[in-house]
Each structure stands twice: as structure tokens, then as C-alpha cells.
Residue, then its C-alpha position, 0 to 999 in steps of 0.5 A: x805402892x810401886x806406882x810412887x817410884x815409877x812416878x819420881x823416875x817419870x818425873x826425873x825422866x821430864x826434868x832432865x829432858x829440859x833443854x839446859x840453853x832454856x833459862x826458865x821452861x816447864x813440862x806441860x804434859x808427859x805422855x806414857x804407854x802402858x800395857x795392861x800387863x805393866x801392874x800399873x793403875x793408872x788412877x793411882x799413878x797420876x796420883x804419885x805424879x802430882x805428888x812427886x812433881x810438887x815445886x818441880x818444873x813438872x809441877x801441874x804437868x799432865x800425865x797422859x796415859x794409853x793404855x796398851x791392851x795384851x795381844x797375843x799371838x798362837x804359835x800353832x795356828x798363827x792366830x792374833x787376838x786381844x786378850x781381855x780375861x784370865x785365859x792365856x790360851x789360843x781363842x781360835x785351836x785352843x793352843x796354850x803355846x802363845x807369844x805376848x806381843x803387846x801389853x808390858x809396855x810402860x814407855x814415856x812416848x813424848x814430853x812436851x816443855x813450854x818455855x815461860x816469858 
């Protein structure tokens, strides 16, 4: 399960993101991107999260997942479109000279820390 390493490198990301002038903050919610494409089930990573954030100061973060659906984009003809099954060709010409354009992402877009009284 890849998802446990992609966690604790999360994790990591978010504790090191803590300003070091706070004396005493926690993260409140990681924001991710994550593209269809990414090998990555979501359900199976915020699972690895709340096991690899345990007595962090990301311990009972949230991980907030959008997923990015795969849209490509013919280079015959031109023709964007989300792709939604197995077919990687054009689903206007018919064309298999396609360009992934989204759809691998696995970015952290924001960490959001709070500071604690």
C-alpha cells in the first residue's frame, strides 16, 4: 500500500510548513489534488493520514481530497475531453495520438495551521 508512504511524506510536508516563531500551532486541514491517474484511492489514503499524523501536531487534521478527473487532448484534430473509461483514443477522429493534460496530479495546494491559546 503506497498510500502509507504518500501519507507520512504529507505529514511531514504539514509539520514543516509550522511557522518555527509559533511557540504552540496545529494543522487543521491539508488540502490535496489528486488526478484520477495518480494510483491513489483516497479512502485508503486519509486512512495512512490519520495513522501517520498520530501524536503529530497534525494529529485530527482533515485531508481534504479533489480529485482531478483525466482530460486529454487529440493532436490530430485538436479535440479536448474527460476521459471516463478504459479508451485512450480521440472520442471525436478516432485518433490514438492523444496528450494527457490533467489527471496525475498529487499536489498538496494548501495547509491550513491554527495557532493554539
Amino acid at each position: 500500500m503506497h498510500e502509507m508512504g504518500i501519507a507520512m511524506e504529507i505529514v511531514r510536508i504539514a509539520i514543516e510548513s509550522i511557522p518555527a516563531e509559533i511557540d504552540s500551532c496545529r494543522v487543521e486541514r491539508v488540502n490535496l489534488r489528486i488526478g484520477k491517474l495518480s494510483a491513489v484511492v483516497p479512502d485508503s489514503l486519509k486512512f495512512c493520514f490519520e495513522v501517520a499524523a498520530k501524536d503529530t501536531p497534525v494529529e485530527g487534521a482533515a485531508l481534504a481530497i479533489e480529485e482531478i478527473p483525466v482530460l486529454a487532448m487529440c493532436k490530430a484534430c485538436g479535440h479536448e475531453w474527460t476521459i471516463t473509461g478504459p479508451v485512450f483514443t480521440c472520442s471525436q477522429c478516432d485518433s490514438g495520438k492523444i496528450e494527457v493534460i490533467s489527471g496525475r496530479e498529487l499536489d498538496i495546494k494548501s495547509i491550513e495551521i491554527n495557532e493554539e491559546d
